[in-house]
Each structure stands twice: as C-alpha cells, then as structure tokens.
C-alpha positions as CSV (number, residue, x, y, z in Angstrom):
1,X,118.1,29.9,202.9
2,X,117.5,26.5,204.2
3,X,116.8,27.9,207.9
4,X,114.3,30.2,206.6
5,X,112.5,27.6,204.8
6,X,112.5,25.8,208.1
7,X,111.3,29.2,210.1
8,X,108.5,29.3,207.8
9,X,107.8,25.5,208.0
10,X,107.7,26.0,212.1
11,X,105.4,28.9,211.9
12,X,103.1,27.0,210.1
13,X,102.7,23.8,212.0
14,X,103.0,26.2,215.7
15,X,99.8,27.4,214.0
16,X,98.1,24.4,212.9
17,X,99.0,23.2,216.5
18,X,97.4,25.4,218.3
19,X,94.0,25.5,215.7
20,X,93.8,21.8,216.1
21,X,94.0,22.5,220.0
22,X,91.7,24.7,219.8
23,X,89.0,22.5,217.4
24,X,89.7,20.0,220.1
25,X,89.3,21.1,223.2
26,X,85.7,22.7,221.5
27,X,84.8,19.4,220.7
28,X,86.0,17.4,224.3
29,X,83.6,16.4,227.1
30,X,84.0,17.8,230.4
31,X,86.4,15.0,232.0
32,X,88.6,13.0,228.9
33,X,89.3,9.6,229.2
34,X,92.5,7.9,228.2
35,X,90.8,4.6,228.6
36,X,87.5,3.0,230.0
37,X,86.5,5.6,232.4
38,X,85.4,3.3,234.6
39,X,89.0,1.9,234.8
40,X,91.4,4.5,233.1
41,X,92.9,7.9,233.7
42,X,90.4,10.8,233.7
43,X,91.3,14.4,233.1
44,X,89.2,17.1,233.2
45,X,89.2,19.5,230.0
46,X,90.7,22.2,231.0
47,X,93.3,20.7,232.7
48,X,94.2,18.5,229.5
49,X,93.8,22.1,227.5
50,X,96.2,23.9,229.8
51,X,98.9,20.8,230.3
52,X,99.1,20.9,226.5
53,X,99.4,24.6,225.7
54,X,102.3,24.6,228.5
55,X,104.1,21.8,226.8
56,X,103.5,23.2,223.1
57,X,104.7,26.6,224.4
58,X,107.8,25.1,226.2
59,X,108.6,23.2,223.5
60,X,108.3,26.2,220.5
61,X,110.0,28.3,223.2
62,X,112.9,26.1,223.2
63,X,114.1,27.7,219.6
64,X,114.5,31.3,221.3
65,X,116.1,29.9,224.1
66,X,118.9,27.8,222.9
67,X,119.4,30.4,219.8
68,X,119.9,33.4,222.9
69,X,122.2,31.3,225.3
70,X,123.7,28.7,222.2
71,X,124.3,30.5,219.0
72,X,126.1,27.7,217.2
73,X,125.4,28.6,213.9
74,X,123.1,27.6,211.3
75,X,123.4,23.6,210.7
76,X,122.1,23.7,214.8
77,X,119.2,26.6,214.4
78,X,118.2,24.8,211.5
79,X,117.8,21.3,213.0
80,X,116.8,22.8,215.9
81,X,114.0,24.1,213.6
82,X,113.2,20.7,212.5
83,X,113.3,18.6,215.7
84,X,111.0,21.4,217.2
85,X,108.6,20.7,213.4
86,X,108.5,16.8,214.4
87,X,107.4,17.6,217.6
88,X,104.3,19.7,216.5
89,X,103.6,17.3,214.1
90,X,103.5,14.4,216.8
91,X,101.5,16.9,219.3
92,X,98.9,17.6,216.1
93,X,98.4,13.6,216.0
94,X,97.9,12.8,219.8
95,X,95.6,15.7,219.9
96,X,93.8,14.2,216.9
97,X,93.8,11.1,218.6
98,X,92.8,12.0,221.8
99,X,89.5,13.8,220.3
100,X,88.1,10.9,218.3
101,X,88.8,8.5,221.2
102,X,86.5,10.5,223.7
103,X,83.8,11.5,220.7
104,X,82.1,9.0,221.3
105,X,82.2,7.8,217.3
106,X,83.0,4.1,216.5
107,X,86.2,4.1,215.2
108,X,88.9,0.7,214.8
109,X,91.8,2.8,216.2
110,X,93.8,0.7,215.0
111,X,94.6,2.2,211.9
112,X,95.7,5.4,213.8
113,X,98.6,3.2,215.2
114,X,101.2,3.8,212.1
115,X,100.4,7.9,211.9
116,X,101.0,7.5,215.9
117,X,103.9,5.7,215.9
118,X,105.4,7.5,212.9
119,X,105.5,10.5,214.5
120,X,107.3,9.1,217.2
121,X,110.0,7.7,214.6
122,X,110.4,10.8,213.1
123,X,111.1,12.2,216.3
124,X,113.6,9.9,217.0
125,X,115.5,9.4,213.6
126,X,115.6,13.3,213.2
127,X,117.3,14.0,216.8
128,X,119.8,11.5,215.8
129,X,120.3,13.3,212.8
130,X,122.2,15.6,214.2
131,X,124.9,13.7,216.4
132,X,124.9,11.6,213.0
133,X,125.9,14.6,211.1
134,X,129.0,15.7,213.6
135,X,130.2,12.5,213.3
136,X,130.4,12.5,210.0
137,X,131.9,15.5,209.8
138,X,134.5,14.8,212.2
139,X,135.2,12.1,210.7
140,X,135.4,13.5,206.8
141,X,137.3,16.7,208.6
142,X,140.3,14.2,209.4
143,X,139.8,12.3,205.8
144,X,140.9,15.9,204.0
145,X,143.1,17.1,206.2
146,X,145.5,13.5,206.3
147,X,145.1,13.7,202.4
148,X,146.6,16.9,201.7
C-alpha cells in the first residue's frame, strides 16, 4: 500500500517537474546566466532546456530500470520511489531558482538559500535512509534470533 502511495506521489511531482520546466523555459531569455554575464557561465536556453529534461528523464527512468534488472522487493521499490521524489523536488527548486535569477526582478536571494539547501538535505538524509534501515535490520535480525 505504501509503494503505491509513493507511485502516486512520484507521478505527481514527475508532473509538476516537467510543468515548472515548461513555465520556465517560457519565461527564460535567450542565453541564462548563472552569474554576472559579463563574468559567469552562460548557457543558451535550449541547451539549459534540453540538459534538464535529459537529467529529469534519466533520473525518473531510473525506477524502471533498477525494478527490471533489481527486483528486490518492496522496502527497495519504495525508497527507490522516494529518493527518485526528493530528486524532483530539488530539480522543481533549482529550476525555480534559476528563472527568478535571470528575470531580471529584484529579488534578496538570499532567502531562497534554506528551500535550496533543504532539498539537498533531504536528498542526502533519505539515501542514507536506506543503508540505515539494513543495518538496523541486520542488526535486530541477530537480536531475535540469539533470544530464542
């Protein structure tokens, strides 16, 4: 039940990735800055567009392709699920950011720093979730079977 729930969850945040893609790249000049353009990284728009829909797609892929060659079971699918959920969520943010930094708007950016960097913590505590979890029960494994 819970990896449905997560299936759903997924779904909805591969769509809300790709709509936020989509409202961005509308919305974009024709070469994107990462910082002063006179100093910084420049990138034209469809090349930013087309670098990001390869890595949404490799990412999202990545839950048909280790459930086909890695069928585990459903602890694994479902944090799979979940890792994959953190990812979108950090790739709706950066897109985010990435827009309002070349609108042109004044904006103290700033206070985009936490949302930034929380996505990246979630990342991180949720794929060492899993390693976490084995361990534990590895560990609780050998607990009941010494007890009885």
């Amino acid at each position: 039940m819970v990896l449905k729930l997560f299936k759903a969850v997924w779904f909805i945040s591969l769509c809300a990735v790709m709509l936020n893609l989509l409202y961005t790249y509308a919305s974009l000049p024709e070469v994107v800055a990462f910082e002063e353009v006179s100093s910084g990284v420049v990138v034209a728009r469809d090349g930013l567009f087309y670098g990001v829909l390869l890595a949404v797609a490799m990412v999202n892929v990545l839950s048909f392709i280790m459930k086909k060659f890695y069928s585990s079971g459903e602890d694994f699918n479902t944090w799979l699920h979940g890792l994959i959920i953190s990812l979108n969520i950090f790739f709706i943010v950066s897109i985010s950011f990435i827009g309002l930094y070349n609108s042109g708007e004044r904006f103290d950016y700033n206070r985009l720093g936490p949302l930034i960097f929380g996505s990246l913590i979630l990342i991180v505590i949720w794929a060492a979730s899993w390693p976490s979890y084995q361990l534990w029960r590895r560990l609780t494994d050998k607990a009941i079977v010494g007890n009885k």
